[in-house]
N, CA, C and O atoms as a GROMACS GRO file, in nm:
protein
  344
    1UNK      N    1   9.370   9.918   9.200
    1UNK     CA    2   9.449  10.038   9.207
    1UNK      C    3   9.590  10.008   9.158
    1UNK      O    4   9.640   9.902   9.193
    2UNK      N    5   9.675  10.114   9.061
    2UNK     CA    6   9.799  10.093   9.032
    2UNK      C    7   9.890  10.160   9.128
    2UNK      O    8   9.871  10.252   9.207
    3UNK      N    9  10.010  10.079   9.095
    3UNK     CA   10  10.104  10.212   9.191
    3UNK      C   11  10.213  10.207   9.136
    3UNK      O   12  10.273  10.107   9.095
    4UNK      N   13  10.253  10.356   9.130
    4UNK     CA   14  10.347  10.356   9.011
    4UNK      C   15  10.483  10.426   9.047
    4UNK      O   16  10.513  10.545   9.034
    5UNK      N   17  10.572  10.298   9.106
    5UNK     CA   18  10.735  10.338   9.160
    5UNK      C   19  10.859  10.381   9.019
    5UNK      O   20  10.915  10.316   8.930
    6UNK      N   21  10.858  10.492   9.052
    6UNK     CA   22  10.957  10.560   8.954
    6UNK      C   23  11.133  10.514   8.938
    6UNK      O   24  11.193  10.509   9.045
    7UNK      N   25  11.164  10.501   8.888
    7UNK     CA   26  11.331  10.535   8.904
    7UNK      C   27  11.361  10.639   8.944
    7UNK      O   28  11.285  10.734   8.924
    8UNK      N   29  11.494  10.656   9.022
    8UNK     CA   30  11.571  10.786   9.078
    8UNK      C   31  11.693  10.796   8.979
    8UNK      O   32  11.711  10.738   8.872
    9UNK      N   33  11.752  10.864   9.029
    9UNK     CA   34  11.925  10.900   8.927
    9UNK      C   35  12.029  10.760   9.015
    9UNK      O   36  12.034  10.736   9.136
   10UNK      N   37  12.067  10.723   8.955
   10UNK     CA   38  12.116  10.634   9.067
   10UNK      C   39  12.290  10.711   9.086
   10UNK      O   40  12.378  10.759   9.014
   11UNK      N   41  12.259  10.676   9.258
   11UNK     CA   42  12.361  10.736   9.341
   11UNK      C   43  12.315  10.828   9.401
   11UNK      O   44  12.393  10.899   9.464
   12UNK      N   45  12.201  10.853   9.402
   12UNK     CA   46  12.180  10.930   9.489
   12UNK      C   47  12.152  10.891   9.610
   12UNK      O   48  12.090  10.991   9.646
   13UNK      N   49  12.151  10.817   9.704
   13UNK     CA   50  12.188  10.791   9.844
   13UNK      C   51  12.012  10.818   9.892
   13UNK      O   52  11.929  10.728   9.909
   14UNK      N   53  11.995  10.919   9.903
   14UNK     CA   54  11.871  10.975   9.964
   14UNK      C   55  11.764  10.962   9.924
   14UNK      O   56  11.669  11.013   9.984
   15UNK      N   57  11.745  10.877   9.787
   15UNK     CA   58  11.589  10.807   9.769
   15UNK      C   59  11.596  10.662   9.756
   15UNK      O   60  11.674  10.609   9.678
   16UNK      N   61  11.527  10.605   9.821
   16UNK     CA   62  11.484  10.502   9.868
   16UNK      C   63  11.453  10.349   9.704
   16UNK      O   64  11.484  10.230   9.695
   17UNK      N   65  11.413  10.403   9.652
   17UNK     CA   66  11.372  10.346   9.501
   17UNK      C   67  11.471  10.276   9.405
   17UNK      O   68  11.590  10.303   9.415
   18UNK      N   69  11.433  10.202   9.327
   18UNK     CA   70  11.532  10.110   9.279
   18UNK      C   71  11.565  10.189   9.149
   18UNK      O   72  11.466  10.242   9.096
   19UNK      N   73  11.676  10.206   9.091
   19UNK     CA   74  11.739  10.316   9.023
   19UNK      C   75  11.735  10.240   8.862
   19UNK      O   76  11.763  10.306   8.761
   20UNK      N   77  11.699  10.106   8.857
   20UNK     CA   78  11.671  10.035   8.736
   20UNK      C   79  11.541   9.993   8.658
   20UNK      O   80  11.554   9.935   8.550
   21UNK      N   81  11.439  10.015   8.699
   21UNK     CA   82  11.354   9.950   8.676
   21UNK      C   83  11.222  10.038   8.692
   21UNK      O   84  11.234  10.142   8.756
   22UNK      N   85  11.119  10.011   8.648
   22UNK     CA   86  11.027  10.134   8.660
   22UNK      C   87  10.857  10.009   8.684
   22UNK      O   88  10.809   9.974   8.577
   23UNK      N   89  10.802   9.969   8.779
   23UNK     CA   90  10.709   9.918   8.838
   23UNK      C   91  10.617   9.959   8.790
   23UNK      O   92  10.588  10.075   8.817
   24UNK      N   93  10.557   9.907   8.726
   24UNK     CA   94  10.366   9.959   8.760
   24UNK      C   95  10.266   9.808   8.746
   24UNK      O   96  10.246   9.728   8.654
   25UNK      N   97  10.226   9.818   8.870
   25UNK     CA   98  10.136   9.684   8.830
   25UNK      C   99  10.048   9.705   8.982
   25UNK      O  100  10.083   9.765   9.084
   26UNK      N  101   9.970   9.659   8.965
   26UNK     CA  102   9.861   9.630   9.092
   26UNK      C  103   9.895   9.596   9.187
   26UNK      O  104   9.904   9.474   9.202
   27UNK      N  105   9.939   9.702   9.322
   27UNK     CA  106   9.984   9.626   9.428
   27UNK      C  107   9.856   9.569   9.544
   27UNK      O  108   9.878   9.538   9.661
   28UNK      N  109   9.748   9.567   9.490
   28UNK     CA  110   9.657   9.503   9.528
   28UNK      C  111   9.652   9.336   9.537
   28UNK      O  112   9.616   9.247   9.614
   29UNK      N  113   9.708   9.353   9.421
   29UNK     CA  114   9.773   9.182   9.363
   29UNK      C  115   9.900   9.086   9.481
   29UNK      O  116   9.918   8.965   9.493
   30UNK      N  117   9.968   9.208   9.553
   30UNK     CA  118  10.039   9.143   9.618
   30UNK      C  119   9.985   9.109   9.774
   30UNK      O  120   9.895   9.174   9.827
   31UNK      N  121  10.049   9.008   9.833
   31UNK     CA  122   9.981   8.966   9.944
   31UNK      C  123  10.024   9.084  10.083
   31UNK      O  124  10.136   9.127  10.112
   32UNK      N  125   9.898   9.112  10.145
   32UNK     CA  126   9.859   9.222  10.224
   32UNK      C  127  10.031   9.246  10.296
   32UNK      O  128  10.075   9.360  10.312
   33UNK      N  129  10.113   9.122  10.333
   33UNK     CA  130  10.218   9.199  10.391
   33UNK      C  131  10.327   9.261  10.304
   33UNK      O  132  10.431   9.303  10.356
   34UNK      N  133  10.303   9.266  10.169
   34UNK     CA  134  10.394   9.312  10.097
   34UNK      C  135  10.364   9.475  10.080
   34UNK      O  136  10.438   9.574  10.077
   35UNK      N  137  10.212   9.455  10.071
   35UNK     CA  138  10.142   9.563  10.051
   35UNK      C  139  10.154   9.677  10.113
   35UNK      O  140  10.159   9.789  10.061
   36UNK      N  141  10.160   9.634  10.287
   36UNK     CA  142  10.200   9.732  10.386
   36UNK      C  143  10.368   9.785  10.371
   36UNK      O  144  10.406   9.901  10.390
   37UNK      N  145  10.466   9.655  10.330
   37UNK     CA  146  10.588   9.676  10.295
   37UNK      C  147  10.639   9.771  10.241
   37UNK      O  148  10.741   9.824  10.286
   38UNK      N  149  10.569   9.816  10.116
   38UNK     CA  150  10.603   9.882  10.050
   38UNK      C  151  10.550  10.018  10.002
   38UNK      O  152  10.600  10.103   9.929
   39UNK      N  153  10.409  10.010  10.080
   39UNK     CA  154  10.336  10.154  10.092
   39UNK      C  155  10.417  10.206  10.253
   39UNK      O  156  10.386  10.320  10.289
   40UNK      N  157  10.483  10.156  10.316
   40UNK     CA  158  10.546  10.248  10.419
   40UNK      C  159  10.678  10.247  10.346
   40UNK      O  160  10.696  10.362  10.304
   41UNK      N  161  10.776  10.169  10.312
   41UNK     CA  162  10.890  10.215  10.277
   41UNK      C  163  10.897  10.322  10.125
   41UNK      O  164  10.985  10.407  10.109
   42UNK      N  165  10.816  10.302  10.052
   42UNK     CA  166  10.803  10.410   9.934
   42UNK      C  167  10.721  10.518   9.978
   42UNK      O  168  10.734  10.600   9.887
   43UNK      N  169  10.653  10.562  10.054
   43UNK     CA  170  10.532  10.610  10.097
   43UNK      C  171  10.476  10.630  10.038
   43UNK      O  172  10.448  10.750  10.027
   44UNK      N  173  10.398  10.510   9.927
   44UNK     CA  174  10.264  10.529   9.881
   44UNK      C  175  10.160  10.546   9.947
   44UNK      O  176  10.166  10.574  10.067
   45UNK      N  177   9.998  10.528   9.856
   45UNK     CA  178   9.885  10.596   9.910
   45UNK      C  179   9.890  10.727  10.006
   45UNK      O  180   9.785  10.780  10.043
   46UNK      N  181   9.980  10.762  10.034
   46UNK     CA  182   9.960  10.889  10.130
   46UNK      C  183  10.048  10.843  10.229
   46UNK      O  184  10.081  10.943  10.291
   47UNK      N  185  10.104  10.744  10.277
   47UNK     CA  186  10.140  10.721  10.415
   47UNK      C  187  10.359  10.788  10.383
   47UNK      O  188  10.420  10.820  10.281
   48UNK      N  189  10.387  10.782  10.481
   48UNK     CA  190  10.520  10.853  10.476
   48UNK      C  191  10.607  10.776  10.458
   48UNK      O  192  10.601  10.664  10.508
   49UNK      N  193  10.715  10.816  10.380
   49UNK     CA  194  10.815  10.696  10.362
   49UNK      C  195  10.885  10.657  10.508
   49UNK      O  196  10.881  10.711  10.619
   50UNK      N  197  10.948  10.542  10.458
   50UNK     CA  198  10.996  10.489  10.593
   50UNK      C  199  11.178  10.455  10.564
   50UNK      O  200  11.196  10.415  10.449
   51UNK      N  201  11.259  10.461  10.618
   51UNK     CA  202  11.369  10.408  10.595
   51UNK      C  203  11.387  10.252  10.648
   51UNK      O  204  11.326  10.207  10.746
   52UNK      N  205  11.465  10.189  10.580
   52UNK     CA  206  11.478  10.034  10.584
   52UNK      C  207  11.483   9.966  10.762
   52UNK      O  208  11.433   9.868  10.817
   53UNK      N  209  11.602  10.116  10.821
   53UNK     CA  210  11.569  10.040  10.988
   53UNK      C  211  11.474  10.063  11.053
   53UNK      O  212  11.432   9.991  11.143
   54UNK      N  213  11.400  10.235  10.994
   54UNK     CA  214  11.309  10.256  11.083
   54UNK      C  215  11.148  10.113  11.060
   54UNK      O  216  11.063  10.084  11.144
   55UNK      N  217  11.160  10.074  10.958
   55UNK     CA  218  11.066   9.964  10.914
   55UNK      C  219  11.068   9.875  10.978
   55UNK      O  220  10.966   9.826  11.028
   56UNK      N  221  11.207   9.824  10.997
   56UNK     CA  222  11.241   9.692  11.079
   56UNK      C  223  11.193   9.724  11.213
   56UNK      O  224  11.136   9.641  11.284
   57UNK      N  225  11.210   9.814  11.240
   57UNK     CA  226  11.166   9.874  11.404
   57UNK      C  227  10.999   9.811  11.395
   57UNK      O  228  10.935   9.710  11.422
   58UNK      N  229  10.982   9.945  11.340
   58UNK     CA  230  10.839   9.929  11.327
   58UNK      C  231  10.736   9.742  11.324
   58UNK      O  232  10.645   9.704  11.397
   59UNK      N  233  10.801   9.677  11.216
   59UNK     CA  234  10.784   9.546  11.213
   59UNK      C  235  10.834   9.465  11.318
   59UNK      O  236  10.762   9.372  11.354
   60UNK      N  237  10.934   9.479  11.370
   60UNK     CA  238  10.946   9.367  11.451
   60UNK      C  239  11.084   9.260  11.388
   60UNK      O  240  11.134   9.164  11.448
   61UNK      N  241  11.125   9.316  11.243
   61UNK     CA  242  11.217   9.204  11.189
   61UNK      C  243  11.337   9.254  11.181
   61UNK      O  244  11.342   9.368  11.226
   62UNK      N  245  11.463   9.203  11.131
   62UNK     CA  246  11.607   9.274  11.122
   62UNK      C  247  11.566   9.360  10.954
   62UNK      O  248  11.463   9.353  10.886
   63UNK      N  249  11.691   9.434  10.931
   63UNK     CA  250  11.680   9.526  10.820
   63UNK      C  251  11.703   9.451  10.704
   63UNK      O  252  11.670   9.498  10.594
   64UNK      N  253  11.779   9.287  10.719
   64UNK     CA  254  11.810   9.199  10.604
   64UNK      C  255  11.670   9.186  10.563
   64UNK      O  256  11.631   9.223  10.452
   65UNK      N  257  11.611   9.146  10.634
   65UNK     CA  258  11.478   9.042  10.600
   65UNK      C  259  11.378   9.171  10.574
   65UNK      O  260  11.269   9.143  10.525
   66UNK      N  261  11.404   9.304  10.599
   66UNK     CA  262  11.290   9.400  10.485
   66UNK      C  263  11.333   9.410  10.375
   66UNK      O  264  11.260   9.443  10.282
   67UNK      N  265  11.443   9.389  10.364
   67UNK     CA  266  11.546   9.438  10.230
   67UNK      C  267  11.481   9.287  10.140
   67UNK      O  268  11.436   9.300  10.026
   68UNK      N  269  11.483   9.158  10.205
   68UNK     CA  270  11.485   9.043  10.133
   68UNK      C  271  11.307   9.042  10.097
   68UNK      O  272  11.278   9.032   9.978
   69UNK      N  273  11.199   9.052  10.195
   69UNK     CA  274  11.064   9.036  10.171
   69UNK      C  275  11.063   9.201  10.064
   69UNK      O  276  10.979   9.188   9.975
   70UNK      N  277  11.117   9.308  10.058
   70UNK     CA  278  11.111   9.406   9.939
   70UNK      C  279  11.142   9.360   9.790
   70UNK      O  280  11.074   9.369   9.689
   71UNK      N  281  11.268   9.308   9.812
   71UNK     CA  282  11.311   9.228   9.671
   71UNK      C  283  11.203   9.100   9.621
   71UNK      O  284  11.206   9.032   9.519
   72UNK      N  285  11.158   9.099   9.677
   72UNK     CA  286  11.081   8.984   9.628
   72UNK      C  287  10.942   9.012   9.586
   72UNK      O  288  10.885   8.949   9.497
   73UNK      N  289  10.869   9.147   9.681
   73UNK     CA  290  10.756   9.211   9.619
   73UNK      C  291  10.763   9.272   9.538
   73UNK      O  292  10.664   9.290   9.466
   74UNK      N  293  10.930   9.354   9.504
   74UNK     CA  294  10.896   9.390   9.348
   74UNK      C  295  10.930   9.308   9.276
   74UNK      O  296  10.888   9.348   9.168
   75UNK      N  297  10.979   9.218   9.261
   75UNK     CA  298  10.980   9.114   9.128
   75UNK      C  299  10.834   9.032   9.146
   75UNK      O  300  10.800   8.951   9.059
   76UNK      N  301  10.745   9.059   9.273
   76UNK     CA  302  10.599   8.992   9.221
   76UNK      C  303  10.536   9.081   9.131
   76UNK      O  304  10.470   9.046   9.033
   77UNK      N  305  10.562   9.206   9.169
   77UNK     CA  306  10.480   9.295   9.089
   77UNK      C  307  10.528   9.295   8.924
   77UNK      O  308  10.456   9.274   8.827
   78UNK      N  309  10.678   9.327   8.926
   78UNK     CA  310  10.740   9.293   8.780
   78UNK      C  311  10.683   9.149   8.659
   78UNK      O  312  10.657   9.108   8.546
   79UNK      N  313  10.694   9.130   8.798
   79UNK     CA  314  10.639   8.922   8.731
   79UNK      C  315  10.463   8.991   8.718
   79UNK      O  316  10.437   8.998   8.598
   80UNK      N  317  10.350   9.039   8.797
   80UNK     CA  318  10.246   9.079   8.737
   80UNK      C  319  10.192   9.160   8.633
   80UNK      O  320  10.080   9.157   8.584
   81UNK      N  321  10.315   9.250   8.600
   81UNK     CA  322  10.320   9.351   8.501
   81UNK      C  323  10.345   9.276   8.397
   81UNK      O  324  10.278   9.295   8.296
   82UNK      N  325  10.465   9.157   8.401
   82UNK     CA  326  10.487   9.110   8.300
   82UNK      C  327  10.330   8.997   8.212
   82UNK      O  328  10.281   8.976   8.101
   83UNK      N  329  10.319   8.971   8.310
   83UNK     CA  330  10.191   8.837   8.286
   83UNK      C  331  10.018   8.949   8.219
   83UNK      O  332   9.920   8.918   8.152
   84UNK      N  333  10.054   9.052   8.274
   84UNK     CA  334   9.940   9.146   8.238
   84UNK      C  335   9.966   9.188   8.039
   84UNK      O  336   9.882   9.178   7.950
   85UNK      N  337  10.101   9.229   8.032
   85UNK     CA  338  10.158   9.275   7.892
   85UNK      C  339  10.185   9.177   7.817
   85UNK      O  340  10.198   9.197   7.696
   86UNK      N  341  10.202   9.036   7.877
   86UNK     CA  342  10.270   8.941   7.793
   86UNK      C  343  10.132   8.861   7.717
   86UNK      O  344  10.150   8.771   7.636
   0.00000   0.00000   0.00000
């Protein structure tokens, strides 16, 4: 399955999404806790978005360390997109 995170306008405050870059790669590919990571904070597959503290809540971790395990699942996926096209 693909999943396909858009860019926003950047500055806009109120969407969640990275304002540079445009994702598409198999988040199947990433390991199951990234997976959940980022289908609640984007609200893919259907599930509702989440904001960064309400996540941390939810998980159990501070808001650094969703922010830091996020940055890193999208550059796995970037890095899979890339290895797929390259």
């Amino acid at each position: 399955m693909f999943s396909i995170i858009r860019p926003h306008a950047c500055g806009d405050e109120n969407k969640k999404l990275p304002c540079t870059s445009v994702y598409r790669a198999p988040i199947s590919a990433l390991r199951e806790r990234d997976q959940t990571l980022l289908s609640r904070l984007y609200g893919l597959n259907g599930e509702k978005a989440m904001t960064v503290s309400e996540l941390a809540i939810a998980m159990g971790i501070t808001q650094r360390h969703i922010r830091q395990l996020r940055d890193r699942a999208l550059k796995r996926l970037q890095k899979e997109k890339d290895v797929k096209n390259g």
